[in-house]
C-alpha positions in Angstrom: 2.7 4.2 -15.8 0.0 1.6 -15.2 -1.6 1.0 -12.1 -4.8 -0.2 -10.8 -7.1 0.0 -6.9 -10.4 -0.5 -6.6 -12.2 -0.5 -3.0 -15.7 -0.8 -1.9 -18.0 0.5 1.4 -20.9 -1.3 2.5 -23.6 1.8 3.1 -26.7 -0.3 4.4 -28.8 -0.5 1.6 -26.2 -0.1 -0.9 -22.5 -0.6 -1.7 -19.9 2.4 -3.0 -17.5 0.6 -5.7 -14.6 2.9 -6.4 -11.9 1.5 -9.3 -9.0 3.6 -10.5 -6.9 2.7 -13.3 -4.2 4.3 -15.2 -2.2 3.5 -18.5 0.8 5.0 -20.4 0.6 8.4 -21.9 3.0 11.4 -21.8 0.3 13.9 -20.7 -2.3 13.7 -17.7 -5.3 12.8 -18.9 -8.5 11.8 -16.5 -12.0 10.1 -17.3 -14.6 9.2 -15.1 -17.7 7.0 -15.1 -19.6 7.8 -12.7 -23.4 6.6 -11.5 -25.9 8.9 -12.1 -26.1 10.1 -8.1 -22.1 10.2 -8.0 -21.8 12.9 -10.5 -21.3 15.6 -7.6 -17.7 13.6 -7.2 -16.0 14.3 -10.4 -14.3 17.7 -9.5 -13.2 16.7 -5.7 -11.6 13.6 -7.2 -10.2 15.0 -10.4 -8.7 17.5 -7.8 -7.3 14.5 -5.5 -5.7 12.7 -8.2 -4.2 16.2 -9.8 -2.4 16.6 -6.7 -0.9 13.4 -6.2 0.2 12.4 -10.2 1.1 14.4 -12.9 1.4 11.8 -15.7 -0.2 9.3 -17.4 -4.1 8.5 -18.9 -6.6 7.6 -15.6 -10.1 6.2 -15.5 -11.9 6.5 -12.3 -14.8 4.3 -12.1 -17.5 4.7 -9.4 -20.9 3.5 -8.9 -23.6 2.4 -6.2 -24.6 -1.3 -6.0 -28.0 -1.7 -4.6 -28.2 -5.1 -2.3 -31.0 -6.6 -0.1 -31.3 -5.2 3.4 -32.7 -6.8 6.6 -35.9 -6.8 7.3 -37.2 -4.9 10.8 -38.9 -6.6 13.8 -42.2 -7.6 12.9 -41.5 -8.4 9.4 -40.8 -11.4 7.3 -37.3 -11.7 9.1 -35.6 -15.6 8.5 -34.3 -17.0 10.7 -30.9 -16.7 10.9 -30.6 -13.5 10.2 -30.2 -14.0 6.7 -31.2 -11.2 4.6 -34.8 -11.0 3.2 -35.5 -9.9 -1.1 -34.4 -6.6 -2.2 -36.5 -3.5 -0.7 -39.3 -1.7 -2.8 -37.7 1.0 -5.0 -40.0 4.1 -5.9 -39.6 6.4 -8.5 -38.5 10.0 -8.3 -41.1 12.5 -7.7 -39.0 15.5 -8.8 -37.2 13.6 -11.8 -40.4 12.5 -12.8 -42.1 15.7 -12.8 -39.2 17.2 -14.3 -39.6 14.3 -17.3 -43.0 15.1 -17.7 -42.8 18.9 -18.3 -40.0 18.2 -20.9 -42.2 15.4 -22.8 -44.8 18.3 -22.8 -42.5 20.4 -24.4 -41.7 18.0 -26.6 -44.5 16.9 -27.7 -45.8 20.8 -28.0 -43.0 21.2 -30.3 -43.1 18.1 -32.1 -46.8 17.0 -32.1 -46.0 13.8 -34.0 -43.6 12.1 -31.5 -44.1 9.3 -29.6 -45.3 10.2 -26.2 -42.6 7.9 -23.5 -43.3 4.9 -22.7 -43.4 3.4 -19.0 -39.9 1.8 -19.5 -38.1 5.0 -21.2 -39.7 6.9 -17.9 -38.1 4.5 -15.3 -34.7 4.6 -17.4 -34.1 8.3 -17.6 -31.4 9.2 -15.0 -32.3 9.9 -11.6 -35.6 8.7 -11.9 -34.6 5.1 -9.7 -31.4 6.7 -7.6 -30.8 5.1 -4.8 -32.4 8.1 -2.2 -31.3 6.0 1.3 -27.9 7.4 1.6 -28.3 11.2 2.1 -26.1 13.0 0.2 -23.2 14.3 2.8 -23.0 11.5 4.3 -22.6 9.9 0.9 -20.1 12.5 -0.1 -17.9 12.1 2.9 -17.7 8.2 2.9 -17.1 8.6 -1.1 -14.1 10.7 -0.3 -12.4 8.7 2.8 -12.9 5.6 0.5 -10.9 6.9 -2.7 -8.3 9.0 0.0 -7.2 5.6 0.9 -8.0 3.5 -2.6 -5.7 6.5 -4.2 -2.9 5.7 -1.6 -2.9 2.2 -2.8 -3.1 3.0 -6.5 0.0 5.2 -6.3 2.0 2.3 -4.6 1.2 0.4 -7.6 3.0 2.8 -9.4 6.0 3.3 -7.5 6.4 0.0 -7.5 6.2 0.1 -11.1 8.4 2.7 -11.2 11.1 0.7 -9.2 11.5 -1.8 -11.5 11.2 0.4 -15.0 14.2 2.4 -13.1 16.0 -0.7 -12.7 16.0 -1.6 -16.3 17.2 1.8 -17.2 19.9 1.7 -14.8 21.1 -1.6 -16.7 20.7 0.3 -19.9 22.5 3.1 -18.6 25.3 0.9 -17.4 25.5 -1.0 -20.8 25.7 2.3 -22.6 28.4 3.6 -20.5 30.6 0.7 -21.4 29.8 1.2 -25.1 31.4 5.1 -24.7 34.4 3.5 -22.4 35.1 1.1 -25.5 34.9 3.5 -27.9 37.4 5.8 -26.5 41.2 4.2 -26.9 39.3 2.9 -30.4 40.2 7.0 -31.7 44.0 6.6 -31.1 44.2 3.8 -33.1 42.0 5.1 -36.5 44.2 8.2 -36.5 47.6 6.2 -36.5 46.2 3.8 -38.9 45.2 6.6 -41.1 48.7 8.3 -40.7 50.1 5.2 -42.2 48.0 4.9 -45.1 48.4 8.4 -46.0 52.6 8.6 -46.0 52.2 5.0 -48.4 49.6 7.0 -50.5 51.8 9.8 -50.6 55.3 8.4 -50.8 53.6 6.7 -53.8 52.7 10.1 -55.6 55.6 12.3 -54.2 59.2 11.7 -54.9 60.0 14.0 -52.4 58.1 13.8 -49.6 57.7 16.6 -47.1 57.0 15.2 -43.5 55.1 18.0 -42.5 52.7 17.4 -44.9 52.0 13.9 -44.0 51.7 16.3 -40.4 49.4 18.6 -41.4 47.2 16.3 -43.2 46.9 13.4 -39.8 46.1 16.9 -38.7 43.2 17.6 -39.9 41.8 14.4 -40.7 42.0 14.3 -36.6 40.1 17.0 -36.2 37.7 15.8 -38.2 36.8 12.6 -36.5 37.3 14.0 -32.9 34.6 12.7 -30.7 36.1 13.4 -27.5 33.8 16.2 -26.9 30.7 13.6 -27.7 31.8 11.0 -25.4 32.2 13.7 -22.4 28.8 14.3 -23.3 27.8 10.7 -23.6 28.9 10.5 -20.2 27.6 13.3 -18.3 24.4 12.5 -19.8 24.6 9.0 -18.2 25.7 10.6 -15.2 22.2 12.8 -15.1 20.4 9.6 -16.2 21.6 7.8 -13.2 21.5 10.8 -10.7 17.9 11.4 -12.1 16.4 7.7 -11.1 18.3 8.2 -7.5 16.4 11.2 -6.6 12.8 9.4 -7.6 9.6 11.4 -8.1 8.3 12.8 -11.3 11.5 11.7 -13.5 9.7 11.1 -17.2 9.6 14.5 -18.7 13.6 14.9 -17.4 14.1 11.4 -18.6 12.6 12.0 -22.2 14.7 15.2 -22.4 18.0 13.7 -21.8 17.2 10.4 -24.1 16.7 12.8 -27.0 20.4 14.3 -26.0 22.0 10.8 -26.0 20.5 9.8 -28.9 22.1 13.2 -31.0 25.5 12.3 -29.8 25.2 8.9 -30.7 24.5 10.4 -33.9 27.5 12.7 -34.3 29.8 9.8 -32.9 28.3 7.4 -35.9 28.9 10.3 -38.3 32.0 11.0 -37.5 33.5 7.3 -37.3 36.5 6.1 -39.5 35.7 2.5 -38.5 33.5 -0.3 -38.6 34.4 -0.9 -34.7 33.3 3.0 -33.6 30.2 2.2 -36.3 29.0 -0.5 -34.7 29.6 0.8 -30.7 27.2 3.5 -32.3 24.9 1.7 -33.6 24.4 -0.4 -30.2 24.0 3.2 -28.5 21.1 4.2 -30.2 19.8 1.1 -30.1 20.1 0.8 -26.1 18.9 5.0 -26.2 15.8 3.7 -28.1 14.9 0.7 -25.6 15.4 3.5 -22.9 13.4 5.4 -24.4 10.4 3.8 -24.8 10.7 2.6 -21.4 10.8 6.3 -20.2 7.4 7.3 -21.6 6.0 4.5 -18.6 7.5 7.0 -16.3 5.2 9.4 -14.3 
C-alpha cells in the first residue's frame, strides 16, 4: 500500500527531518537515505519498520538541517531576540586526517594523480558533520521521533486499507450475484439440449428408444455440470469476505484466493452450453482481475 509521514525535531543548532514513504510491491523491500552522521540509524529503524509491516517497497528519508542559533550574552545579540547568522562550522580533525593518509596512499600508488583540492577536502563525508548534537543524545531523539512518525505512517495505511477493502467487498458482492445468476441458467441448457437431441434423433431413428434420448441428456449433463464450481465460487467469496473482516496482513491470503476464483471462472466458461453462462463467466474474471490488482495494494 502507499503511505507517507514525515516529522521533524528542532535540536538547537540543527533540525532532525525524518520522511517515510511506501509504494506498492508484493514483497518488503526498504531503502534509506540517510545524512552522512545518521548512518548509525539504518539497522534500529529497518528493525522498527520490520516489525510493524510486512509488505510493500519503503524509503526512509533522514537528514540534519543546520539553522542559525542565538547568539550568547555579550555577543552581537538583536534585539528582539531574533536569531543572529549561522555559527562558524570547522572541519573534522579526525576525517581530515583520515583523508590525508589515504591521498598519501594514493598518490604513493599513483604518483601522477591530482593531489585534492580544498573543495574535494571539505566535501568528503564527515569532514563538515554537524559535531553539536552528541551522538546518544542524537540517537535517542532520532528514535522517539520516527516511534511516533512510524505510528502515523501506518495509519495512513490502514486507512488505505479501509477503503481498497471496501471496493473488494463491492466486487465480492457483484461476483456473488454473477454465481447466483448462473445457477437456475444449468436447468434450462440441459432441457433445451434434451429437446434438440429427441428432434435430431427422431429425425435419424425410425424407431426411437427413449432411453437413449436418456442416456445421452445423461451424459451431456455431466458434462457441463458446474455445480461443483459454483460451490466453490462461493466459498471462495465467503473466505474473501471473512478475510477483509478480520483485517491485518490480508494480501498474500487475498492473492491466493483471487488465483482460485479465477480457475473456476475458467472451468465454468469451459464448460458452458450457452452464451448466457459465457458471458456470466466472462464478467467473473473480469471482476476477479479488477480484484486482483487491487489486492497486490494490500499489506
Amino acid at each position: 500500500m502507499t503511505g507517507y509521514a514525515a516529522a521533524n525535531q528542532d535540536l538547537g543548532n540543527a533540525v532532525l527531518n525524518i520522511e517515510i514513504k511506501s509504494v506498492n510491491s508484493r514483497y518488503l523491500d526498504i531503502g534509506f537515505r540517510l545524512g552522512e552522521e545518521l548512518r548509525f540509524l539504518e539497522m534500529p529503524l529497518r528493525e522498527k519498520i520490520s516489525e510493524r509491516i510486512s509488505r510493500g517497497k519503503i524509503e526512509c528519508r533522514a537528514y540534519l538541517l543546520n539553522q542559525p542559533v542565538q547568539s550568547g550574552a555579550g555577543g552581537n545579540e538583536h534585539s528582539g531576540g531574533h536569531l543572529n547568522a549561522s555559527r562558524e562550522r570547522l572541519p573534522n580533525a579526525a576525517r581530515l586526517a583520515e583523508l590525508a593518509r589515504l591521498a598519501a596512499a594514493v598518490q604513493e600508488a599513483l604518483p601522477n594523480v591530482q593531489p585534492l583540492t580544498v573543495t574535494e577536502a571539505l566535501r568528503w563525508p564527515g569532514v563538515l558533520a554537524d559535531e553539536t548534537v552528541p551522538a546518544e543524545e542524537l540517537n535517542r531523539v532520532a528514535l522517539a521521533l520516527f516511534a511516533t512518525l512510524l505510528d502515523e505512517f501506518v495509519a495512513s495505511r490502514e486507512r488505505e486499507g479501509a477503503k481498497l477493502a471496501a471496493v473488494l467487498n463491492e466486487r465480492a458482492g457483484r461476483m456473488r450475484a454473477q454465481v447466483a445468476a448462473a445457477e437456475p441458467l444449468l436447468p434450462v441448457a440441459i432441457d433445451a439440449y434434451r429437446d434438440r437431441l429427441a428432434a435430431k434423433l427422431r429425425e435419424a431413428v425410425a424407431n426411437l428408444d427413449e432411453d437413449r434420448i436418456r442416456q445421452e441428456v445423461g451424459v451431456f449433463a455431466a458434462k457441463i455440470d458446474v455445480a461443483e464450481e459454483i460451490a466453490r465460487l462461493v466459498t471462495h467469496l465467503d473466505e474473501v469476505e471473512r478475510v477483509l473482516k478480520k483485517g491485518g496482513a490480508v494480501g498474500k491470503r487475498l492473492d491466493f484466493i483471487t488465483q482460485e476464483l479465477n480457475r473456476e471462472a475458467n472451468t465454468l466458461a469451459s464448460k458452458s452450453v450457452s452464451a448466457q453462462v459465457t458471458a456470466i463467466a466472462l464478467e467473473l474474471k473480469l471482476l476477479i482481475e479488477q480484484m486482483r490488482e487491487q489486492v497486490q495494494n494490500l499489506e
